[in-house]
C-alpha positions in Angstrom: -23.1 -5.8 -48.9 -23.2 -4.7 -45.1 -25.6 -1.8 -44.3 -23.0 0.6 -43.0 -21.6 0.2 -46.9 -25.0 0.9 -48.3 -25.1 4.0 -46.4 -21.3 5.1 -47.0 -22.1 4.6 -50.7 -25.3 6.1 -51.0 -24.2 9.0 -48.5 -21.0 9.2 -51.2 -23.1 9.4 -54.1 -25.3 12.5 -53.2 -22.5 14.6 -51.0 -23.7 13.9 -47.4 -23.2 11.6 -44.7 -24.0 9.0 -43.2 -26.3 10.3 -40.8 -28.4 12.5 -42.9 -28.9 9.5 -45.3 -30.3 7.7 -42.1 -32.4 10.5 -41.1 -33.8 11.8 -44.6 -34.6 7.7 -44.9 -36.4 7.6 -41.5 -38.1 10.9 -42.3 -39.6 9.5 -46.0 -40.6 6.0 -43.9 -42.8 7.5 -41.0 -44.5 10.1 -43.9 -45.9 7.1 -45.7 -46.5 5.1 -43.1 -48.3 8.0 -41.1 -50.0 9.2 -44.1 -50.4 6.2 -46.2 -52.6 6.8 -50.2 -56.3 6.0 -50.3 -56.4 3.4 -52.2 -58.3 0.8 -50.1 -56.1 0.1 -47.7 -53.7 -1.5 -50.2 -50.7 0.4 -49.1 -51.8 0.1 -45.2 -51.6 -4.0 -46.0 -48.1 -4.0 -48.0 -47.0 -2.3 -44.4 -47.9 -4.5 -42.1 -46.2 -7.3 -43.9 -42.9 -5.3 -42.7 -41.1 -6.9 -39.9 -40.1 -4.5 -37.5 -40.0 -3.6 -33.7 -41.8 -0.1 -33.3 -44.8 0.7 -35.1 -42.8 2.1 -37.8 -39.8 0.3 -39.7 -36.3 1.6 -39.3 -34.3 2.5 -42.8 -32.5 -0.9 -41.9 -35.7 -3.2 -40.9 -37.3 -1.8 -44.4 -34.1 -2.6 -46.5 -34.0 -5.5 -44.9 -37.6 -6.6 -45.9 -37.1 -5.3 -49.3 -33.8 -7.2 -50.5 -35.4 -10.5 -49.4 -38.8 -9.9 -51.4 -35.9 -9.1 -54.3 -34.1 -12.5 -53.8 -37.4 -14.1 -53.7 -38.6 -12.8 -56.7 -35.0 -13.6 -58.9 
């Protein structure tokens, strides 16, 4: 599935669009990484692992990441 239909559908699903999906996405992904738990530095590690080309992942660099730890892991 392409990214602009993950957004479509999950912008869709809760009755906004497209944009606001991206932003309220963007918005949750600089909070952690900007104020990541204190639990060691476990979190802080898990991040850096993140490909991306700022110093914090876009919703698409994240989503990414994340589907190809889940094919990894199937």
């Amino acid at each position: 599935m392409s990214m602009r239909k993950i957004y479509r559908k999950i912008a869709r699903e809760n009755g906004v669009s497209v944009k606001e999906v991206k932003e309220d996405m963007q918005a949750a992904i600089t909070a952690a990484y900007q104020n990541p738990p204190k639990d060691g530095g476990v979190t802080a590690a898990y991040q850096r692992q993140v490909p991306r080309k700022g110093e914090i992942p876009t919703p698409d660099e994240l989503i990414r990441y994340m589907a190809g730890k889940v094919r990894e892991s199937v």
